[in-house]
C-alpha positions in Angstrom: -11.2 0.7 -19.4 -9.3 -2.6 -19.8 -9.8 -4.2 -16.2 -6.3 -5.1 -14.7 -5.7 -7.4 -12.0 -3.8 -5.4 -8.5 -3.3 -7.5 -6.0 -2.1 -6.2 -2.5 -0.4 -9.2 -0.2 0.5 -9.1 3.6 -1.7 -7.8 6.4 -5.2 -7.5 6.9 -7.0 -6.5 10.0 -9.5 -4.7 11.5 -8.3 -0.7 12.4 -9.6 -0.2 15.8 -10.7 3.6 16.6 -12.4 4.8 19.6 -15.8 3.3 19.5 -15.6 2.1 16.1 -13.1 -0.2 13.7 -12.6 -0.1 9.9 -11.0 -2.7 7.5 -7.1 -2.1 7.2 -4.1 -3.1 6.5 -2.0 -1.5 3.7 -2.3 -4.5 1.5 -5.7 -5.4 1.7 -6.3 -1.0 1.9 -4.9 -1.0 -1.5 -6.7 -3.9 -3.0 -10.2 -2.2 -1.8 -8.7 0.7 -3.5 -8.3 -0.4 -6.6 -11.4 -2.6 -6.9 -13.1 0.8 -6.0 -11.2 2.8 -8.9 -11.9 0.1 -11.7 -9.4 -2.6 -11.5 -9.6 -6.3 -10.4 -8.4 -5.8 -6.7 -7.7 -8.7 -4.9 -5.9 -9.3 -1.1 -3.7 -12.2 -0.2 -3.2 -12.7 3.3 -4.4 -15.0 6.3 -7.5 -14.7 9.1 -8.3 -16.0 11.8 -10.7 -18.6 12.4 -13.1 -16.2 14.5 -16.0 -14.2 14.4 -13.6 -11.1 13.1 -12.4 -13.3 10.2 -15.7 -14.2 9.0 -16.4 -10.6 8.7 -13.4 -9.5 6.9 -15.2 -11.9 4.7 -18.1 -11.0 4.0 -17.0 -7.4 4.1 -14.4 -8.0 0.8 -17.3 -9.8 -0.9 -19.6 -6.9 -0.4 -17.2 -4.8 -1.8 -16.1 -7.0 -5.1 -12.6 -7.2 -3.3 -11.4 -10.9 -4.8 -9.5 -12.5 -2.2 -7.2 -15.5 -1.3 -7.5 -15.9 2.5 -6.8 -18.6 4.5 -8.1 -19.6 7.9 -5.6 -20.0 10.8 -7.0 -22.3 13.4 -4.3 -21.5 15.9 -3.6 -17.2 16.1 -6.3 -14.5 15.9 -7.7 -12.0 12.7 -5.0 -9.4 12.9 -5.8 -6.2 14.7 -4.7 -2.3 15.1 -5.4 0.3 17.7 -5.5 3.6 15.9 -5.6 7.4 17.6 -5.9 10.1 15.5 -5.2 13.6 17.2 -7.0 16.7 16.2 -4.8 17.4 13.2 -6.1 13.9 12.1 -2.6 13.0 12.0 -2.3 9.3 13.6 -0.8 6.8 15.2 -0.7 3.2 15.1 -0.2 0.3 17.3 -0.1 -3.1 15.9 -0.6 -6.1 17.5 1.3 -9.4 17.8 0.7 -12.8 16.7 -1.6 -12.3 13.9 -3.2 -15.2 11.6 -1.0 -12.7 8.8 2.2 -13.0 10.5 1.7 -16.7 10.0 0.5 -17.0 6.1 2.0 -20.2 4.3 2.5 -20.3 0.7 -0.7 -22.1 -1.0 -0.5 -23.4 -5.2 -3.0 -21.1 -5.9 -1.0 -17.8 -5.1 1.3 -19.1 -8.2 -1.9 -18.8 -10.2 -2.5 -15.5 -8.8 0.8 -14.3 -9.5 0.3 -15.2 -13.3 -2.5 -12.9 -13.5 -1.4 -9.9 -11.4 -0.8 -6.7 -13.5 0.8 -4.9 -10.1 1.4 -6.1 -6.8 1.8 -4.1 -3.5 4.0 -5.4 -0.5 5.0 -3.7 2.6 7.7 -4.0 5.6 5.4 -5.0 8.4 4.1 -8.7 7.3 8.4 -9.4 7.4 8.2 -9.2 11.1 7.3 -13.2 11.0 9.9 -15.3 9.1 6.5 -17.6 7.5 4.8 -14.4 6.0 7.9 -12.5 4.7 9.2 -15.6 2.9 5.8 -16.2 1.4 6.0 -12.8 0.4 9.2 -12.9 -1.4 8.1 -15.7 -2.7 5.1 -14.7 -4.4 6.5 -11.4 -5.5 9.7 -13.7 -7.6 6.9 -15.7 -9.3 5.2 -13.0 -10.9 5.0 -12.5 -14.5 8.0 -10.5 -15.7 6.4 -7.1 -16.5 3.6 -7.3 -13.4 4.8 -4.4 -11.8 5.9 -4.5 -8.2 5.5 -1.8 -5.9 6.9 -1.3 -2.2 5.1 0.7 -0.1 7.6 1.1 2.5 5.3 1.7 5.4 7.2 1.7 8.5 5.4 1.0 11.8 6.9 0.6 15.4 10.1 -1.5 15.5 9.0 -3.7 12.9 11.8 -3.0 10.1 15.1 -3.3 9.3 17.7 -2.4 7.2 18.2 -6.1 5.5 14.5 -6.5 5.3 14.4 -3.0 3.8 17.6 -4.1 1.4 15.5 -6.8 -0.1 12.1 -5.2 -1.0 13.9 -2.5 -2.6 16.1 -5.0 -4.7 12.6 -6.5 -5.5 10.5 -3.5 -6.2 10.5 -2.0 -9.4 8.6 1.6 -7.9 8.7 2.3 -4.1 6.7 4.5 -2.3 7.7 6.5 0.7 6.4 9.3 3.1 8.4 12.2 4.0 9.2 10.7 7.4 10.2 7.4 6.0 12.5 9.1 3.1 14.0 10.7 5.8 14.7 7.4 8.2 16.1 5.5 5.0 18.1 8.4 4.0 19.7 8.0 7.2 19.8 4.4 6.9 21.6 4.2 3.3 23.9 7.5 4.5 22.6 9.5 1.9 22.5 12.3 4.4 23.4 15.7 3.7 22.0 15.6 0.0 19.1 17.8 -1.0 16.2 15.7 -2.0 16.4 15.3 -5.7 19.9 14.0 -5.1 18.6 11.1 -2.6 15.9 10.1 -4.8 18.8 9.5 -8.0 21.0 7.4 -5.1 17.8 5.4 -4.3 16.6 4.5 -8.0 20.6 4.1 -8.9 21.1 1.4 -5.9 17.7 -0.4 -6.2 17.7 -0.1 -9.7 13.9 1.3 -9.2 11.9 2.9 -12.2 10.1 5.3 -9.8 9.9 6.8 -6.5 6.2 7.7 -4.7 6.6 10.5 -2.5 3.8 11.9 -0.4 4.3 14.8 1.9 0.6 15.6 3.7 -0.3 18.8 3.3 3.0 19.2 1.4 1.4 17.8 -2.1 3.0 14.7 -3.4 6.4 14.1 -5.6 6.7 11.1 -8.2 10.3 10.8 -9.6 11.8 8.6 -12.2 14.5 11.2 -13.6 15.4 14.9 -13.6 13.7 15.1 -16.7 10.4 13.1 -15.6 9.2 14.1 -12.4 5.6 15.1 -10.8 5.8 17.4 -8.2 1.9 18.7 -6.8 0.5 20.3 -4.2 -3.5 20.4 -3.9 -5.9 22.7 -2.2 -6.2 22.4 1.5 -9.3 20.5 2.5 -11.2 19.9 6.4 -9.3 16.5 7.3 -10.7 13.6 9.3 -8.3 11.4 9.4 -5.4 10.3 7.0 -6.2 6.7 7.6 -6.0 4.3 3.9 -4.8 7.9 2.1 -1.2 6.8 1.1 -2.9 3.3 0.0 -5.5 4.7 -1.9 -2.9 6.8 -3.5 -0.9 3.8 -4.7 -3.2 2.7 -6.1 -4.4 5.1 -8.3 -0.7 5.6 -9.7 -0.6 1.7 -10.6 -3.6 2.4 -12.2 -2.5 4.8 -13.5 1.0 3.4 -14.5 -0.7 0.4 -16.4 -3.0 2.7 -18.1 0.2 4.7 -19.8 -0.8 8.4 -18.2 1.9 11.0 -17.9 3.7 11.4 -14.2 1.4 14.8 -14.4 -1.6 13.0 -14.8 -1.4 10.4 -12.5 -0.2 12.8 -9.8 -3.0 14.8 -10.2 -5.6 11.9 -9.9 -4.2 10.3 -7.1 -3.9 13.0 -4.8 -7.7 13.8 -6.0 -8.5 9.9 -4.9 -6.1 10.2 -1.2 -7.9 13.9 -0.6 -11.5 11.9 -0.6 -10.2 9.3 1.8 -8.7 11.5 4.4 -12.6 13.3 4.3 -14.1 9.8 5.5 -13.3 8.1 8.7 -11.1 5.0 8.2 -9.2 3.4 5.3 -11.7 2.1 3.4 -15.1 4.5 2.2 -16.2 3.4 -1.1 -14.5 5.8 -3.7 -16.9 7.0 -6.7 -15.3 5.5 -9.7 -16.0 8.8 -11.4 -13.9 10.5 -9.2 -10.6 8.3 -11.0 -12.3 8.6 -14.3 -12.7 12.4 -14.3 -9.0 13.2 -13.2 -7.9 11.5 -16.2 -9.8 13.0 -18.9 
């Protein structure tokens, strides 16, 4: 398999459970994915210059996660406090005044953007001005056909219908969950339409090529057109917790998407790649490569 370069920028941070903590952050989740399917994963973002930062560290270089990182001297590795119910549905809450909020532009994200093949980006590293504009920036300077995916991501009261507005003017595939379809169906006032029809009036607006749409134990959906769409729905399975699934899900379809697989195919494999995840604890177990490479025989 030709190795491509997926780079996830924004948050990182350490996913805090009851007596434990994982790495996180949707970003870096789907960097870690995709250096675990195959591909060159790497994470931009910023740490702190702590004890928690260092380990982020040596964690990604364990893993053969590339990264750009820098250190911020003056605000604390980013952090999440997660609670998972006994569905393993759960819920986040993220907290202020992280070294990511703060991440500068550096030279050497231009020469990381030359080489990306995809490149995730999210809403909640827009709550600070400094890492949303670094964002936008980085995700303008790519090469022309890297592929640029919005995972939409919504958490707490940290989105917007502007900030919403201009990822989706910049994405060329978005990803959403059933409950975030629903809040940005209100939000653009395509209320009232059945779901197909929403999906047309997003791609039409946004002029995406895709839409990702996950539903939990409702299967997944991915959409371009009436006449090219996915829809799947896989066996039920003994859920821990659904912590990193949607990440490592989005980044089996750019994998898939780079690697020219039908909307069947790639459907099929990432919802094989998310069901593994949500049997671990955390967003990040190490995925057996086999696992992507069997799907898409």
């Amino acid at each position: 398999m030709a190795q491509y370069t997926l780079i996830g920028i924004g948050e990182i941070l350490w996913d805090e459970f009851p007596g434990s903590r994982q790495l996180g952050g949707a970003p870096a989740n789907f960097a870690f994915h995709a250096s675990g399917l195959g591909a060159r994963g790497m994470v931009i973002s910023s740490i702190g210059d702590d004890l928690q930062g260092r380990e982020i560290e040596v964690l990604l270089e364990k893993s053969g996660v590339s990264s750009l990182l820098s250190r911020d001297p003056d605000h604390p590795t980013g952090r999440v406090s997660v609670r998972a119910d006994k569905k393993g549905v759960v819920d986040y809450i993220v907290h202020e005044d992280s070294a990511w909020d703060f991440l500068d532009y550096s030279h050497s994200f231009s020469d990381a953007g030359r080489q990306a093949d995809a490149v995730c980006f999210g809403t909640l590293a827009q709550r600070n001005q400094i890492s949303g504009k670094t964002i936008k920036q980085f995700i303008r300077q790519t090469k022309e056909n890297c592929l640029k995916i919005f995972d939409i991501n919504l958490r707490q009261q940290y989105y917007s219908k502007t900030i919403i507005s201009e990822l989706l003017n910049l994405a060329d595939v978005v990803k959403f969950n059933h409950e975030e379809l629903d809040i940005v169906t209100r939000m653009f006032s395509l209320g009232g339409e059945e779901e197909t029809s929403c999906l047309e009036k997003l791609i039409s607006m946004f002029g995406l090529d895709l839409i990702i749409l996950t539903k939990g134990k409702g299967g997944s959906r991915i959409f371009a057109d009436r006449g090219n769409d996915s829809v799947y729905k896989p066996e039920p399975i003994q859920m821990i917790d659904s912590v990193g699934a949607g990440d490592s899900f989005t980044a089996a379809v750019a994998l898939g998407l780079l690697m020219g697989f039908s909307l069947e195919k790639i459907n099929r494999t990432a919802s094989s790649v998310a069901s593994y995840v949500c049997l671990k604890r955390g967003a990040t177990p190490a995925i057996p490569a086999e696992l992507f490479l069997e799907n898409t025989g």
